[in-house]
N, C-alpha and C positions, 0 to 999 in steps of 0.2 A: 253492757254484756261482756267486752270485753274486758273487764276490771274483775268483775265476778269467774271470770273463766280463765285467766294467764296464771293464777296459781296450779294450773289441774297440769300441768306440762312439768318442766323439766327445771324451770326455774321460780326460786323460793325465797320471798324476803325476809330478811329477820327480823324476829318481833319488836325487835327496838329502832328499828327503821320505817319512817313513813315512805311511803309512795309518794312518787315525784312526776310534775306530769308537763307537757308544754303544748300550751295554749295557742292554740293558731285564729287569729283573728283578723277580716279581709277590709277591714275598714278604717280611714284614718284614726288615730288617736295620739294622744300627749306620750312624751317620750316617757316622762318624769312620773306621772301620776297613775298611767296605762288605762284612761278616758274616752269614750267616742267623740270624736269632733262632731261628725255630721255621718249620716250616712248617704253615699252614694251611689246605691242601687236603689232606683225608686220602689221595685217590688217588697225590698225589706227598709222597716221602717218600725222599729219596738218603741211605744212610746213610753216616756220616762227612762231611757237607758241611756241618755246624751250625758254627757258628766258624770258618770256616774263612776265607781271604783269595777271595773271590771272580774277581775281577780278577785277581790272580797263577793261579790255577787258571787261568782261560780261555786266560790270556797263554803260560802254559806249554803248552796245549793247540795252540795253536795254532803256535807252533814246530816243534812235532813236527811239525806236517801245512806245516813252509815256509809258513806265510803270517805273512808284513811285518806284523804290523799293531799300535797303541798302540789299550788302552780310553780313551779321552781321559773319558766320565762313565760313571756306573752309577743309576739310576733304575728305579721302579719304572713299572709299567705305568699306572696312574692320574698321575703326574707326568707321562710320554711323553706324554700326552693332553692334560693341563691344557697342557705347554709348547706342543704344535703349534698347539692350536687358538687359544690365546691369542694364536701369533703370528699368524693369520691373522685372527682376529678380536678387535679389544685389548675389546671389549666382555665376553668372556667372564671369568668368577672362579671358576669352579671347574668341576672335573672330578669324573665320578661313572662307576665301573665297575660295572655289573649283570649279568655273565654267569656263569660257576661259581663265583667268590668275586665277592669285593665289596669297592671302597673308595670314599674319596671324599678329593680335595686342593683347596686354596683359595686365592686370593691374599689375603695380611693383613697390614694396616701393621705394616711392621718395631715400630715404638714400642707395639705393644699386645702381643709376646711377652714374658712376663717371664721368661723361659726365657734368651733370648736375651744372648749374653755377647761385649763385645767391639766393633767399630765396625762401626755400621750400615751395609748397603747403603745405595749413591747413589740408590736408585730412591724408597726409604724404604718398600720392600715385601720379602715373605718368603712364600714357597710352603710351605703348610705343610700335611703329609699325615699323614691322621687318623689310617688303620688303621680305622676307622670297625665294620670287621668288628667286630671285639674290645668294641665297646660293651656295657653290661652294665648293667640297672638293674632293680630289685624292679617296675617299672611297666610294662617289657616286656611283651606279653601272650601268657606261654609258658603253653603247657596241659601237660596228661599226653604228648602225643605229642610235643612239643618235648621235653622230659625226658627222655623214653625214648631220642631219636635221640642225643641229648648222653652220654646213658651208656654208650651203644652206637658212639662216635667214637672214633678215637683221640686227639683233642685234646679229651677231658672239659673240661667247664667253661671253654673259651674258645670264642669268634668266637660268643657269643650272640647278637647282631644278625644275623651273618652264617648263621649257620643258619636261620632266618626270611626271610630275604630273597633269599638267591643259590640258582641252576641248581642246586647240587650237593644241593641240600637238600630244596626247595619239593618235589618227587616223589615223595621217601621219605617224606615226611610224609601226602600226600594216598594212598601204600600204608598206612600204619599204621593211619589213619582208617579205608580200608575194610577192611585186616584186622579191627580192632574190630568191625566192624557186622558183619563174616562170623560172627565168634567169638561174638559176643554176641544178635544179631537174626538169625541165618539168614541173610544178607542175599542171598549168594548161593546159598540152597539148605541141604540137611541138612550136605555136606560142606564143611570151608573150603578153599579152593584152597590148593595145595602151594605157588603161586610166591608168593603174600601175605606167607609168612614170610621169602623170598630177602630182606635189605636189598637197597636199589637195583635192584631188577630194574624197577621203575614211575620212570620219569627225566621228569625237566621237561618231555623235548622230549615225550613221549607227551601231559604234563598238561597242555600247549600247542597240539595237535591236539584232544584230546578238547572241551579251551575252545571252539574255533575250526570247531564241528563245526555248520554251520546247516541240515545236511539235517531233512527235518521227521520223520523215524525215526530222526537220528543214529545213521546209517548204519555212518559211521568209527569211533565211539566203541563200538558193537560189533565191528567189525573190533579194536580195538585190544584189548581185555580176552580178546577169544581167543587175539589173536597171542601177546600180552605174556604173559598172566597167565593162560591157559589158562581161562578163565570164557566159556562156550560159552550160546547161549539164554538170554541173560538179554532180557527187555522193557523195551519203552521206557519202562515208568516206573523201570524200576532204572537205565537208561542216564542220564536224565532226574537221578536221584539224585548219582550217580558226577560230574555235571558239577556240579553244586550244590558239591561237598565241591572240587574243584578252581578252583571261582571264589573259596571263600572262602580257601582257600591263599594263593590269586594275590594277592587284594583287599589280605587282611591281608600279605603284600612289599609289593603298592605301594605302600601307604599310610601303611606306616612307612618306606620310601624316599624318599619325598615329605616326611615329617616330618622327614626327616633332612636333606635339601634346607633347608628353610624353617629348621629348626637354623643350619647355616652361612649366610643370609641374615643370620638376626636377629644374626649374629656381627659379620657388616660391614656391619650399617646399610641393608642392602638390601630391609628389611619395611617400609620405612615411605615415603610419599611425601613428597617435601623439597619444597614449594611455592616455584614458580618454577626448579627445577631438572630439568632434562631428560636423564632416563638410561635406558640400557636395561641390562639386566642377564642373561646367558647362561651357563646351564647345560650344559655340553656330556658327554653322557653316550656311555660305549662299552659293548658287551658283548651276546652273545648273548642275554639275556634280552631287553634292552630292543631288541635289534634284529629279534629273529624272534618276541616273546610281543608280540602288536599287544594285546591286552587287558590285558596287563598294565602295555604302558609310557601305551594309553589311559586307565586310573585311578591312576594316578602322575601323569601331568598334571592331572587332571580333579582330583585331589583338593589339589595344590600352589594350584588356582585357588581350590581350596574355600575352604583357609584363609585364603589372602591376602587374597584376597578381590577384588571385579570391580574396581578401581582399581588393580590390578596385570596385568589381562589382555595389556596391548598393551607392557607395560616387563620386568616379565620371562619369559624366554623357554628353553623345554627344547630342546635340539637333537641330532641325533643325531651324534655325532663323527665322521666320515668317514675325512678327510683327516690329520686333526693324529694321532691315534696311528698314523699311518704315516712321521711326519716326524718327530715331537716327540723323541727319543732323539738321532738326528742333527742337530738344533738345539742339541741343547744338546753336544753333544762337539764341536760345528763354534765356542759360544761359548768353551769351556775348551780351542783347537787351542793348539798349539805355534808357528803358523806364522805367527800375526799377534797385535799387539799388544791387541788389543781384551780387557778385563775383562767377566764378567759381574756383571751390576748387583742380578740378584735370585737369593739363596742357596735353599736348598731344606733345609728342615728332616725329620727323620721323627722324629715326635714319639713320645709312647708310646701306647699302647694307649687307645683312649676311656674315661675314666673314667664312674660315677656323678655325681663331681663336674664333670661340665662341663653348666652349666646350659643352658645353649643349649639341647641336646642333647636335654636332658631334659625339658624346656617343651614343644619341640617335640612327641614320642614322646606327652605328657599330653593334648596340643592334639590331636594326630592320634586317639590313646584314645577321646577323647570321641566324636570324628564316628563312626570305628567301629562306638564302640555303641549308636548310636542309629539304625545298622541294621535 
């Protein structure tokens, strides 16, 4: 629609100019070839699209349907963001998606990738995207219900951070908890509710109203448990309960997303204050979690302050991305056009999956641990 309809305004290409467009895609893939690895939302799952040329697919696709047009990049959805907002604001270094999955992308002096083969960017800088999901370490703090959801995924044993921390996840988790308590304490009564065993039937967005419930009967938070989950008469101390197990869901995302933050800080030098130098430093995050969970993206901040501590409150800064993942895909296919001589200065790497071995990471996750549980 919009291809068919951007000629009707103000602006007009010339007929010896193809249309140039930049592809936003949320899923890991090869840097070199622009392939799906895997996908890691189990809701989406196209089969025969793994390896495959992404770009020649679209390119082909769109032939068919007569529309002119060249993929000039292909980028993931956390780059689209890191690039807009970065251009709008040069203070920003990294981008952070918190809505049904999760990533996070950073800007890092080209000379500290030893990955990196070949002659550096002029900028002497390199964007480089974690996959952050996929993180995995013995000091994570999964329980029996993390385990259980992981066994019960189609991608067993990956995006362990990301099942902890993203929309798709946090919900079915705080179901499983009160499945337990129905099964094991009665919790709701002699029968346990039929819809407790549905996976997914209890979603973020429910466990985000229930949070956000300040009637002094929480009101909603019974409305919700009938609608959803068929749990009819329960009292305000069960309702009072039900939101207990949903803050500490929440708590524990944001405060290992926050850990994960101060991670890529301590990467580039951004944890510490340089006496006599004057910086500020912006985090620009997207995604419905952290845009419609007001509780959860309030202790994701409140906890980044924790760590850092009060000499960090006014230099670094969480922001909510607005603007740049509406723009960022088209910055950068307008950098790599056909139509003008300009080079891009800073490459974009997709690295592999987060290791154990990246200490950052893992410091971070120990740091965050601690405050945790001293809950």
């Amino acid at each position: 629609m919009f291809v068919a309809t951007e000629g009707d305004g103000d602006f007009h290409i010339s007929p010896s100019r193809q249309r140039e467009l930049g592809f936003s895609f949320s899923y890991p893939m090869t840097q070199t070839s622009g392939t799906p690895i895997r996908w890691t939302n189990p809701s989406v799952s196209i089969d025969g699209a793994i390896n495959q040329d992404l770009v020649g697919q679209l390119t082909q696709s769109m032939k068919r349907r007569g529309v002119d047009m060249r993929v000039a990049a292909l980028v993931n959805d956390t780059i689209r963001t890191l690039a807009g907002e970065r251009y709008l604001n040069n203070d920003v270094v990294a981008a952070v998606t918190l809505g049904t999955g999760t990533n996070a992308a950073y800007v890092e002096r080209a000379s500290a990738i030893s990955k990196w083969r070949g002659v550096l960017p002029k900028s002497g800088e390199m964007v480089i995207n974690m996959e952050w999901g996929n993180f995995r370490s013995v000091h994570l703090p999964l329980t029996e219900y993390d385990h259980a959801l992981d066994v019960e995924s189609l991608n067993v044993g990956e995006q362990s951070f990301g099942k902890i921390i993203s929309g798709k996840y946090m919900g079915d988790i705080v179901r499983k908890v009160l499945l337990k308590m129905a099964e094991e304490a009665d919790f709701f009564g002699d029968t346990v509710p039929s819809k407790l065993r549905v996976p997914f039937t209890f979603r973020t967005h429910e466990m985000s109203a229930l949070h956000h419930d300040n009637s002094p009967d929480l009101t909603l938070v019974g409305s919700i448990l009938k609608d959803i989950l068929g749990i009819s008469n329960t009292s305000q101390e069960t309702r009072r309960a039900v939101v207990e197990v949903c803050i500490t869901v929440a708590e524990r995302g944001a405060r290992l997303s926050a850990a994960g933050i101060l991670g890529i800080l301590k990467k580039i030098g951004r944890d510490t204050v340089k006496e006599g130098v004057k910086q500020k430093t912006v985090i620009a995050i997207d995604g419905g979690v952290f845009k419609h969970y007001s509780e959860f993206s309030k202790c994701l901040e409140n906890t980044l302050k924790e760590l850092l501590g009060e000499e960090f409150t006014d230099t670094v800064v969480i922001e909510h991305a607005i603007d740049g993942p509406r723009i960022g895909a088209a910055l950068l296919a307008a950098s790599r056009s056909l139509y003008h001589g300009m080079k891009c200065e800073t490459g974009v790497v997709v690295s592999n999956p987060v290791s154990s071995g990246n200490i950052f990471l893992l410091l971070s996750v120990c740091v965050a641990l601690y405050f945790f549980t001293r809950r």
